[in-house]
C-alpha positions in Angstrom: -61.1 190.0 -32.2 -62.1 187.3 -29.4 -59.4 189.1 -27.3 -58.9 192.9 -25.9 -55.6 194.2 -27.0 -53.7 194.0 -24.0 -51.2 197.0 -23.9 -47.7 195.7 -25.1 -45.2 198.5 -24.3 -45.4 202.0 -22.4 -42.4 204.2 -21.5 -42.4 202.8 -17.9 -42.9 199.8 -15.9 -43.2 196.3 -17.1 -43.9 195.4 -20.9 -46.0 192.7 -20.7 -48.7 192.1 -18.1 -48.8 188.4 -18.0 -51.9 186.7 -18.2 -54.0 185.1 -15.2 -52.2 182.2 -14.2 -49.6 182.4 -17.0 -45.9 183.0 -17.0 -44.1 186.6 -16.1 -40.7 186.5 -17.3 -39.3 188.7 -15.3 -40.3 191.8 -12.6 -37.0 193.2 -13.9 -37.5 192.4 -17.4 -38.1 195.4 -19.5 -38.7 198.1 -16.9 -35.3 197.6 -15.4 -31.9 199.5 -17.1 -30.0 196.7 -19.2 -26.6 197.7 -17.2 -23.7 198.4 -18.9 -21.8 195.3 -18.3 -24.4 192.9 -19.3 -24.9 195.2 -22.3 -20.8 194.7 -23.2 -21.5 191.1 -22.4 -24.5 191.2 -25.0 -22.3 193.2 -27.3 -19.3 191.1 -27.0 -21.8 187.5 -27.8 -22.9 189.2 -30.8 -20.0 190.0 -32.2 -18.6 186.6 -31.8 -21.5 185.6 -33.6 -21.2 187.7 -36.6 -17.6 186.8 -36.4 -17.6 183.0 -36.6 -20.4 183.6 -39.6 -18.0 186.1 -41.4 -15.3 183.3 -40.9 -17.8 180.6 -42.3 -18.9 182.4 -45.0 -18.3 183.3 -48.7 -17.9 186.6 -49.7 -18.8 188.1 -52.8 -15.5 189.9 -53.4 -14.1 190.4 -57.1 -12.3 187.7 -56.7 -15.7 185.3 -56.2 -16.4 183.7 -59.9 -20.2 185.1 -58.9 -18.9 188.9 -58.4 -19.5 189.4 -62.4 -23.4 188.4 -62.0 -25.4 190.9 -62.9 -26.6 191.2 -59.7 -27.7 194.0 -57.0 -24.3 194.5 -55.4 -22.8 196.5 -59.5 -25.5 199.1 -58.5 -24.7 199.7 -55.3 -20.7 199.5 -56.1 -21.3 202.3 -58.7 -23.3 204.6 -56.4 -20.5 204.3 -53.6 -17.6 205.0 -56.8 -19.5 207.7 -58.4 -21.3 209.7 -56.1 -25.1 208.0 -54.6 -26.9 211.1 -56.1 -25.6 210.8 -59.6 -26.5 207.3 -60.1 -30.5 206.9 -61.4 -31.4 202.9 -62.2 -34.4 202.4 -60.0 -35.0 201.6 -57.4 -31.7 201.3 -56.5 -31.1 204.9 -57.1 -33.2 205.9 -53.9 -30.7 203.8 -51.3 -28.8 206.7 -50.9 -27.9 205.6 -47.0 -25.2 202.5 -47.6 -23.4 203.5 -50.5 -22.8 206.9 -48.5 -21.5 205.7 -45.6 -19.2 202.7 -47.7 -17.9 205.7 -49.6 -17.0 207.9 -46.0 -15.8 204.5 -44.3 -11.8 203.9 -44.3 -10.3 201.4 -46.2 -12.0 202.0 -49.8 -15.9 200.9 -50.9 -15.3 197.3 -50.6 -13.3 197.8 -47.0 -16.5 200.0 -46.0 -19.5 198.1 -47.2 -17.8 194.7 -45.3 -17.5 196.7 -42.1 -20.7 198.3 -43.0 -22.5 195.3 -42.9 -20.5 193.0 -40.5 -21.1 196.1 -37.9 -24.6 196.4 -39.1 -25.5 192.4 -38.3 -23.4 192.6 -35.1 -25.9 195.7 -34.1 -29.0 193.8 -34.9 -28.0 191.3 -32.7 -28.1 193.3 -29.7 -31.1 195.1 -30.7 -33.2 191.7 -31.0 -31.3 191.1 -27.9 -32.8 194.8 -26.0 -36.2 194.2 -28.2 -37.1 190.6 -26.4 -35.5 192.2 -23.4 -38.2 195.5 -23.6 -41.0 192.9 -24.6 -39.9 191.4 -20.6 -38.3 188.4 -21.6 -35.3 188.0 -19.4 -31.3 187.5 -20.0 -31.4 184.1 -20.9 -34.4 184.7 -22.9 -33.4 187.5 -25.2 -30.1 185.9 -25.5 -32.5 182.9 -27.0 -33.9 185.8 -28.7 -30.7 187.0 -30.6 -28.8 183.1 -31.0 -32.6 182.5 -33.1 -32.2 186.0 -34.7 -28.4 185.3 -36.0 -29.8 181.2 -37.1 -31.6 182.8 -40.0 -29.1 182.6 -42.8 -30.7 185.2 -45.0 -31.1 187.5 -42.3 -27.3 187.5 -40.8 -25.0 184.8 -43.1 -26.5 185.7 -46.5 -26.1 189.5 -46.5 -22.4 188.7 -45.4 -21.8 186.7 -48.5 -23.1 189.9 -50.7 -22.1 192.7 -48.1 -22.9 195.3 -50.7 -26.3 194.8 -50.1 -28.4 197.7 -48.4 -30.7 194.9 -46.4 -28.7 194.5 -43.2 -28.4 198.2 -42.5 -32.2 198.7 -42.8 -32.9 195.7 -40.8 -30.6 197.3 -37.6 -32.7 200.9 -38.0 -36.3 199.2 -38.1 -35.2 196.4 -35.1 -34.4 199.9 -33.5 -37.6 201.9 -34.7 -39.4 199.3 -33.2 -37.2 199.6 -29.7 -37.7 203.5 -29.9 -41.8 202.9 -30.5 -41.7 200.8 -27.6 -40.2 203.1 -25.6 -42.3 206.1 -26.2 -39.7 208.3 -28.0 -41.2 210.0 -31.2 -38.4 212.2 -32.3 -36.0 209.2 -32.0 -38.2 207.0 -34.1 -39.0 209.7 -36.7 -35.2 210.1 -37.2 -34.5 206.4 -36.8 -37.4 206.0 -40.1 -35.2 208.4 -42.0 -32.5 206.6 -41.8 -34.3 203.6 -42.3 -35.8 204.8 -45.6 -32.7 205.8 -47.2 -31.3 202.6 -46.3 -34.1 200.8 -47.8 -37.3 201.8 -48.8 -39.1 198.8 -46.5 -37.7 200.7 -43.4 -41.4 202.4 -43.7 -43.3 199.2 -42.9 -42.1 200.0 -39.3 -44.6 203.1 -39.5 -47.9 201.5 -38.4 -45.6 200.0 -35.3 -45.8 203.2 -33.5 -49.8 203.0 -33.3 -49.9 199.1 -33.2 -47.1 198.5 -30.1 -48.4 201.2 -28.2 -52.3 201.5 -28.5 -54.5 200.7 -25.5 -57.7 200.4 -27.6 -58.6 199.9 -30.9 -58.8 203.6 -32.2 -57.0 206.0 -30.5 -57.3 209.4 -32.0 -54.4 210.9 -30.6 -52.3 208.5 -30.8 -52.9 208.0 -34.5 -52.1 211.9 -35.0 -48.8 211.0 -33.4 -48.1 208.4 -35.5 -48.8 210.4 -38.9 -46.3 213.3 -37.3 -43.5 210.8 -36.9 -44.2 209.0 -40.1 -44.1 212.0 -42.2 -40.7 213.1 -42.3 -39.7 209.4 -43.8 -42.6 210.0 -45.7 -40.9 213.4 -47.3 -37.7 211.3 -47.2 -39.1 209.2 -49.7 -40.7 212.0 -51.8 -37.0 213.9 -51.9 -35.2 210.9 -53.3 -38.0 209.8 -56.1 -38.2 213.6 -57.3 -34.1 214.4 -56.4 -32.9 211.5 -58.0 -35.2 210.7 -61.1 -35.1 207.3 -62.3 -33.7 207.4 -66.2 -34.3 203.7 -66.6 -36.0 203.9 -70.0 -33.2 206.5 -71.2 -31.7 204.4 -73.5 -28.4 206.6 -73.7 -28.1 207.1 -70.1 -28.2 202.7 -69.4 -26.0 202.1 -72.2 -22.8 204.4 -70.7 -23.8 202.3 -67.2 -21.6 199.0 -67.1 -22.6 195.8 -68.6 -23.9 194.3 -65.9 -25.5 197.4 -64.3 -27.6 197.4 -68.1 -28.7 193.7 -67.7 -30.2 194.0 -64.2 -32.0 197.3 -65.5 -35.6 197.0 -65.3 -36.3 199.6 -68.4 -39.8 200.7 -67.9 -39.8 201.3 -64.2 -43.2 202.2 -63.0 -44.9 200.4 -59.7 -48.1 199.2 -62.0 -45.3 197.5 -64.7 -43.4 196.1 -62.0 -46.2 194.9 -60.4 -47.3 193.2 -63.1 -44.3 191.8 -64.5 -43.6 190.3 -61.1 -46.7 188.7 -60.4 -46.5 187.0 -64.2 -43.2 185.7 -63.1 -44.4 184.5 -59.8 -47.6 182.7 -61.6 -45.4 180.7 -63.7 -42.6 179.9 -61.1 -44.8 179.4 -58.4 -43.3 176.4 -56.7 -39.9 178.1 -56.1 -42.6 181.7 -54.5 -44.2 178.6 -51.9 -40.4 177.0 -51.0 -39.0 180.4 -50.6 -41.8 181.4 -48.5 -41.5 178.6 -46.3 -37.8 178.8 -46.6 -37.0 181.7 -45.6 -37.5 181.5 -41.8 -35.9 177.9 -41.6 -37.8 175.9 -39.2 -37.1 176.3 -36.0 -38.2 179.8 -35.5 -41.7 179.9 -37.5 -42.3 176.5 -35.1 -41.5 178.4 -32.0 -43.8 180.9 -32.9 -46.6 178.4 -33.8 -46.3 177.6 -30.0 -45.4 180.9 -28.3 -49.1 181.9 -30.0 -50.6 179.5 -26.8 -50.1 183.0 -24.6 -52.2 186.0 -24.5 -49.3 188.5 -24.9 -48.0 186.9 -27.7 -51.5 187.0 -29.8 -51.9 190.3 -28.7 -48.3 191.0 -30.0 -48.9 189.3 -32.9 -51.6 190.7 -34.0 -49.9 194.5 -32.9 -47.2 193.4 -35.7 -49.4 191.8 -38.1 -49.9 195.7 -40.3 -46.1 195.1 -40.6 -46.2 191.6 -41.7 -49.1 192.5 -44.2 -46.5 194.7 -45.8 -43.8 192.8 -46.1 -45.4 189.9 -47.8 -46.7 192.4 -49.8 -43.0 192.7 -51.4 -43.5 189.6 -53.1 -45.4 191.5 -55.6 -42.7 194.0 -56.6 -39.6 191.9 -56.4 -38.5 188.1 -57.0 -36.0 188.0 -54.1 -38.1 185.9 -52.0 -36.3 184.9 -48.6 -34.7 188.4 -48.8 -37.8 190.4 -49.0 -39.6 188.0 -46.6 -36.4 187.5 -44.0 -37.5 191.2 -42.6 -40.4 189.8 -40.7 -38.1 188.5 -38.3 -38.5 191.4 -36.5 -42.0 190.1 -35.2 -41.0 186.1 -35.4 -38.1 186.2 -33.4 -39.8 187.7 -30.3 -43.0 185.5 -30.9 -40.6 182.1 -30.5 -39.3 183.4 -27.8 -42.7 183.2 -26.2 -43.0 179.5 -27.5 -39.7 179.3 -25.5 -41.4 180.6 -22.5 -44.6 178.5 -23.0 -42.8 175.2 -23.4 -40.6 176.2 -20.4 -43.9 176.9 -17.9 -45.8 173.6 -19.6 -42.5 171.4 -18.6 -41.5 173.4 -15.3 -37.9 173.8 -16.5 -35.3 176.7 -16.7 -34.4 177.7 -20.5 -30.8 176.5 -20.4 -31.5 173.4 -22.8 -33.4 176.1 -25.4 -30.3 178.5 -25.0 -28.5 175.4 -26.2 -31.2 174.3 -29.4 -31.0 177.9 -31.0 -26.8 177.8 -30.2 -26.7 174.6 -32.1 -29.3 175.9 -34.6 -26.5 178.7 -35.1 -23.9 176.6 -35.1 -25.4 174.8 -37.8 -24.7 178.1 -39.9 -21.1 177.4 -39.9 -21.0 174.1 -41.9 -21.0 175.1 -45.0 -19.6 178.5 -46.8 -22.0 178.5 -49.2 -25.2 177.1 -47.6 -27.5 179.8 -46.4 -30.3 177.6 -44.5 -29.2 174.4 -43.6 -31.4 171.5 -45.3 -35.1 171.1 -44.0 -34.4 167.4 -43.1 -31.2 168.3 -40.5 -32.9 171.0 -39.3 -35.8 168.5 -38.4 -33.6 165.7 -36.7 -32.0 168.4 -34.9 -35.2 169.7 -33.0 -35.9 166.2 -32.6 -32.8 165.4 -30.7 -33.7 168.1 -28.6 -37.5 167.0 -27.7 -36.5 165.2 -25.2 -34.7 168.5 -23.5 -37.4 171.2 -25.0 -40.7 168.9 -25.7 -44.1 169.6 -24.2 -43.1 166.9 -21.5 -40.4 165.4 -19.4 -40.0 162.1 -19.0 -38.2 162.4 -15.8 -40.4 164.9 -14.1 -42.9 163.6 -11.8 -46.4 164.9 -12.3 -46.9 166.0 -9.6 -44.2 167.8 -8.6 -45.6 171.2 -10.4 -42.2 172.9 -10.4 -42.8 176.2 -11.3 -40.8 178.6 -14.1 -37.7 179.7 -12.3 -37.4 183.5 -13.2 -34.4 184.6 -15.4 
């Protein structure tokens, strides 16, 4: 490292410590108490969002001529029906957390997976929203924050087209592991990794976070004790479910009284080395569709904005904080085919790394961030075209920050050079 890790988050007092010269978003931001009536205002955006998108989207209801696809949404269907513990395809079998609460939720299990998961997106919002906020971005930068957050259609629009998924719930617990291992409370963020794990097994990437977002050196013996005590009750999470809930994928008698569709999506010798290599044989011989889902999965807008919020020293330093998480999530890709699904959980270290391009192109051009409140709104709104369209195509997406460059671009025609306004503070 050409940098010292500059300490990210601490319990009290400002997040981030700007660099010499650069741009502090905020006094307030971060240490200060969100309020209660800008969090309702927070709360209320959100779930406007998450509203328009439920209005704009598809939904993979029985009556969708997709719904008989032998796809994830029959396993998690039969464990919310049946009983989550008495169900044992892997690795389905050990997402225990979703199909439990779909079953308790009024209104039957597809009334309580759709409020499940429209509740869970609307959540996530405001917890990318308190994240960029704890980070030290201010108001009108986390709200940046959570408009980029609900632009990426596999993140927010896709799992409310197949709301029996168990992604958007695990996304909302590790967006708030992440807030609670910024903010210094362990028993929180061991609880909140439970959850997290029997939502999803992924949850546990959020682990090394604890040690990453909070260490003030490279090796910090303590702290890394700390870590391994609030890791390994999701750790023993994960051990209950695998041993309580046996997989009986390669009992022939058991898949074959399991619907027709729950049999074809049955992977029948279930063991991390098969799946491994069954996956990456798949991936070697469809590996243009691995590279367009890779790139795809983040649109463009957001993986651009981080490109440039990488200029500032806090955002390396975060970025480099996050990238044991990262690691691990791209390390999906070797166990499942899913690609923008599997990869669409590293927004939780994207979103807040555009943000700081935000902030960089807004102290470069000496301008307030109302025009990039505006580019990730329209980004948004580009969601709502089309039902069935989860990322709008490349090419709008490209004219669309291009008709903003003259609003958000490293320069401004119509500022003098000389007049060095400074970065208002919001």
């Amino acid at each position: 490292m050409t940098e010292r890790i500059r300490p990210l988050g601490r319990p009290t007092g400002p997040a981030i410590h700007p660099a010499p010269g650069g741009h502090d978003p905020g006094p307030s931001a971060g240490s200060e108490p969100i309020g209660t009536r800008r969090l309702a205002a927070v709360a209320g955006l959100s779930a406007l969002c998450t509203a328009l998108l439920w209005l704009r989207t598809d939904h993979l209801t029985p009556a969708s001529p997709y719904f008989g696809l032998p796809w994830d949404h029959h396993m998690y269907i039969f464990m919310a029906t049946h009983g989550p513990l008495s169900f044992h395809v892997a690795p389905f079998n050990w997402r225990i957390l979703g199909p439990l609460a779909a079953w308790v939720l009024p209104g039957g299990v597809e009334g309580g997976f759709q409020a499940l998961t429209v509740a869970s997106v609307a959540l996530t919002g405001v917890a990318v929203w308190a994240l960029c906020w704890r980070l030290g971005f201010g108001a009108a930068l986390a709200t940046t924050g959570m408009l980029l957050y609900f632009s990426l259609g596999y993140a927010t629009k896709w799992t409310l087209f197949d709301f029996w998924l168990s992604d958007p719930l695990a996304f909302l617990l590790v967006v708030t592991a992440v807030l609670l291992a910024l903010s210094g409370r362990d028993l929180a963020f061991a609880a909140c990794l439970v959850a997290g794990v029997l939502a999803k097994e992924s949850a546990v990437f959020a682990a090394p976070l604890f040690y990453t977002l909070r260490a003030r050196r490279p090796w910090d013996p303590a702290l890394a004790a700390r870590t391994v005590a609030v890791s390994l009750p999701a750790v023993a999470a994960l051990v209950a479910v695998h041993l309580g809930i046996p997989a009986m994928n390669s009992d022939p008698a058991y898949v074959a009284s399991l619907p027709r569709p729950i049999r074809l999506n049955t992977i029948h010798h279930y063991t991390y080395g098969a799946v491994l290599h069954d996956t990456v044989i798949r991936r070697l011989h469809h590996w243009p569709r691995t590279v367009i889902g890779s790139l795809s999965a983040f649109g463009v807008l957001v993986p651009v904005l981080a490109v440039v919020g990488l200029r500032r020293p806090a955002a390396r330093s975060f970025a480099l904080r996050g990238l044991p998480f990262l690691v691990l999530v791209y390390v999906q890709l070797l166990f499942a085919f899913n690609t923008e699904r599997l990869l669409v959980l590293g927004f939780v270290v994207l979103v807040p790394l555009a943000v700081w391009g935000v902030a960089e192109l807004m102290e470069v051009r000496g301008s307030g961030p109302a025009a990039f409140v505006a580019l990730a709104g329209v980004f948004f709104a580009a969601q709502l075209v089309g039902v069935h369209e989860w990322e709008p195509n490349p090419l709008i997406q490209l004219a669309l920050i291009g008709a903003f460059v003259p609003l958000v671009g490293p320069w401004n025609p119509w500022r003098r050079p000389d007049s060095g306004a400074a970065v208002p503070q919001h």
